[in-house]
C-alpha positions as protocol buffer text, in pm:
chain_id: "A"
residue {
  index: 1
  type: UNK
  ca { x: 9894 y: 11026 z: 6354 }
}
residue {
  index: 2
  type: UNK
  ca { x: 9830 y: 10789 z: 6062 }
}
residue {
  index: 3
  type: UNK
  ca { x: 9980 y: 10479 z: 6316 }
}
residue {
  index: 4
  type: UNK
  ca { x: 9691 y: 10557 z: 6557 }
}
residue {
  index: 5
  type: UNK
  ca { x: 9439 y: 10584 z: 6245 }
}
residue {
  index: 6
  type: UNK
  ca { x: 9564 y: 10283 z: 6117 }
}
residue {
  index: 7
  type: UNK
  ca { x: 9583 y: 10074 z: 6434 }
}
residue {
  index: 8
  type: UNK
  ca { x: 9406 y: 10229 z: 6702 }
}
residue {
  index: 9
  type: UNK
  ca { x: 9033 y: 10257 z: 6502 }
}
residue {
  index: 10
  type: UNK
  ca { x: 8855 y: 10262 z: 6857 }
}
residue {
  index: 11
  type: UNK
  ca { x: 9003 y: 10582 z: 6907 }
}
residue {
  index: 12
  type: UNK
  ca { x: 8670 y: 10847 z: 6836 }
}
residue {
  index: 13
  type: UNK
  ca { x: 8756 y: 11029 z: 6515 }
}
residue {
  index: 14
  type: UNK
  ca { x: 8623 y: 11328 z: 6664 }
}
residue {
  index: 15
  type: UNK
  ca { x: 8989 y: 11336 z: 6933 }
}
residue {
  index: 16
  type: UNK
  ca { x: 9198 y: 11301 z: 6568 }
}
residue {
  index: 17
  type: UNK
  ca { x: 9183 y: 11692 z: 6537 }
}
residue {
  index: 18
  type: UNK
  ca { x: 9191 y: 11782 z: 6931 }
}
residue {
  index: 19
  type: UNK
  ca { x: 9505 y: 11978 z: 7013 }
}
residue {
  index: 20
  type: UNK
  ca { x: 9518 y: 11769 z: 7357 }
}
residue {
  index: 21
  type: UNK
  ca { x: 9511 y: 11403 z: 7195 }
}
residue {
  index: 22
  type: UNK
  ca { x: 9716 y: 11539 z: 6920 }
}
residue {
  index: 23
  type: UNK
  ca { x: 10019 y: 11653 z: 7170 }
}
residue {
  index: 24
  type: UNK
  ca { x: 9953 y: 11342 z: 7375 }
}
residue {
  index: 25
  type: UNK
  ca { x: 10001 y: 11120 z: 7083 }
}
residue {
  index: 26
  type: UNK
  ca { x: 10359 y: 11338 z: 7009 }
}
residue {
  index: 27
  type: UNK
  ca { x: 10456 y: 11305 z: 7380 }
}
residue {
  index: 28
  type: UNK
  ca { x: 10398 y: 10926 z: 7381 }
}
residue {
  index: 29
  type: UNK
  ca { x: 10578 y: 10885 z: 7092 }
}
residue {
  index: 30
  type: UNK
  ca { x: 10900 y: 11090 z: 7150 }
}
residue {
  index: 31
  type: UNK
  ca { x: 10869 y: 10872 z: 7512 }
}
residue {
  index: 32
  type: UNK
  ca { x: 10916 y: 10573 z: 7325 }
}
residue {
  index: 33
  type: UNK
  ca { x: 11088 y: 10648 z: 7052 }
}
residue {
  index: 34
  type: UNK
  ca { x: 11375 y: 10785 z: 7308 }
}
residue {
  index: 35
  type: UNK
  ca { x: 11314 y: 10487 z: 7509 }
}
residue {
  index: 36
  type: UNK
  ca { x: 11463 y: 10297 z: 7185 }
}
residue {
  index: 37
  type: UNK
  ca { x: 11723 y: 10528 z: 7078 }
}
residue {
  index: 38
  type: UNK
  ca { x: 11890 y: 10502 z: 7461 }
}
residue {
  index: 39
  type: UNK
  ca { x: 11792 y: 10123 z: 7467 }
}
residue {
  index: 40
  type: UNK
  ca { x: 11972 y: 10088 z: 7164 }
}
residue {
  index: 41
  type: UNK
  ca { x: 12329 y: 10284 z: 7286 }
}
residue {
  index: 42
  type: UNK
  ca { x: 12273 y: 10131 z: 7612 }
}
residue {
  index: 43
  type: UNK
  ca { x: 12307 y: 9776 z: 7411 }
}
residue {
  index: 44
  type: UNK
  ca { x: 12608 y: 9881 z: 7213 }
}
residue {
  index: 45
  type: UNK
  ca { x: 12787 y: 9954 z: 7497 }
}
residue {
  index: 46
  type: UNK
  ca { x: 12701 y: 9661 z: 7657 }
}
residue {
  index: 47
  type: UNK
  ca { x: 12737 y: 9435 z: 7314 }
}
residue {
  index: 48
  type: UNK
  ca { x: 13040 y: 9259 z: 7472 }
}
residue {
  index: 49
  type: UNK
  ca { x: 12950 y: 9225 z: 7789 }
}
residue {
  index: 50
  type: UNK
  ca { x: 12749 y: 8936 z: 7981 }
}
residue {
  index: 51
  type: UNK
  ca { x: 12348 y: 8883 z: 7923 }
}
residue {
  index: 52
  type: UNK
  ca { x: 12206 y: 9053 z: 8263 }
}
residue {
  index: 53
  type: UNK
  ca { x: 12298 y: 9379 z: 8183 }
}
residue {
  index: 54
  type: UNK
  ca { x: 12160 y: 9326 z: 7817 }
}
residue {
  index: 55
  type: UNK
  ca { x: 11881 y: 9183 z: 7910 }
}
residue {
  index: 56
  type: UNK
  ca { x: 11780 y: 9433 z: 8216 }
}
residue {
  index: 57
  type: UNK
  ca { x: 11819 y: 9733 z: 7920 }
}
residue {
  index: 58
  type: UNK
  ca { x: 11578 y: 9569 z: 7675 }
}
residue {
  index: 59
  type: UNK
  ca { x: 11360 y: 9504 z: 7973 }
}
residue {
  index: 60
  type: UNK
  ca { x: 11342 y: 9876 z: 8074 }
}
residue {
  index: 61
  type: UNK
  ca { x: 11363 y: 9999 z: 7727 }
}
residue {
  index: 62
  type: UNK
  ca { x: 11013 y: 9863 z: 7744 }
}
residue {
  index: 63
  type: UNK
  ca { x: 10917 y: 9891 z: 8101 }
}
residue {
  index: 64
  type: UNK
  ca { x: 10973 y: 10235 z: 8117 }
}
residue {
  index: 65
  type: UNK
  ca { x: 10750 y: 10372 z: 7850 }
}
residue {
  index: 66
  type: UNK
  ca { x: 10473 y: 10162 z: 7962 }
}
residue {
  index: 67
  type: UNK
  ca { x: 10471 y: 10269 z: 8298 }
}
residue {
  index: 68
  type: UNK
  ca { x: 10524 y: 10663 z: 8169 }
}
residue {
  index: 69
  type: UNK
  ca { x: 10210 y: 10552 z: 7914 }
}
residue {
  index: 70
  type: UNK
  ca { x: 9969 y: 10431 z: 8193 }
}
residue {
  index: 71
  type: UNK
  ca { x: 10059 y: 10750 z: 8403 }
}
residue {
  index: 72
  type: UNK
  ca { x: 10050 y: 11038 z: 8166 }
}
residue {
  index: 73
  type: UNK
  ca { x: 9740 y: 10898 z: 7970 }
}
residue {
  index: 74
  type: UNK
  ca { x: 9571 y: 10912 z: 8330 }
}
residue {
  index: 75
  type: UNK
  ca { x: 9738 y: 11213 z: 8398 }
}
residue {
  index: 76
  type: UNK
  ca { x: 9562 y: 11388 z: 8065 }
}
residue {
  index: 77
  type: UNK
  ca { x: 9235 y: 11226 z: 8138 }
}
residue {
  index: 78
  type: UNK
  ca { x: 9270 y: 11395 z: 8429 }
}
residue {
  index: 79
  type: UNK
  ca { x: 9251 y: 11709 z: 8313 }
}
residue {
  index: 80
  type: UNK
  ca { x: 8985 y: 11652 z: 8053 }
}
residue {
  index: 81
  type: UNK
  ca { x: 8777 y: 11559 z: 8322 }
}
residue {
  index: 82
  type: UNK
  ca { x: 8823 y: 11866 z: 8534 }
}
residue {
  index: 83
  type: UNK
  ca { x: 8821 y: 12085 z: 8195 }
}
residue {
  index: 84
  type: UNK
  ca { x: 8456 y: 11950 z: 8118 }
}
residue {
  index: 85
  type: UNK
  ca { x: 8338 y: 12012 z: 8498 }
}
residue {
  index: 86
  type: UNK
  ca { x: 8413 y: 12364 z: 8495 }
}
């Protein structure tokens, strides 16, 4: 949480202490922090091998998060919305 105080100031301090943006921020970062951790055996494995396997792992090591980012952010806003219009 400090990362997104640090780095993300645009962010409302009121959402710092919100159960929702505080498990969003933990599901976003085990997402990409298991991203890396797979990217990283997936690279070992592949340490010996040619470049378009290696390079189409670091590219979806990266990919992949973003894409699960974009979704599940508008997946939570989402729900906020429809929380605040019942």
């Amino acid at each position: 949480m400090s990362y997104l105080r640090t780095f993300a100031p645009w962010i409302v301090r009121e959402f710092w202490d919100q159960p929702l943006f505080i498990r969003t921020a933990y599901v976003l970062t085990s997402v990409w922090a298991a991203s890396f951790v797979i990217a990283c055996v997936v690279l070992a494995a592949l340490a010996h091998g040619s470049a378009g396997p290696r390079v189409t792992a670091q590219v979806l090591a990266f990919v992949i998060p973003v894409v699960f980012t974009i979704r599940y952010v508008a997946h939570i806003q989402g729900k906020a919305r429809a929380a605040l219009a019942d």
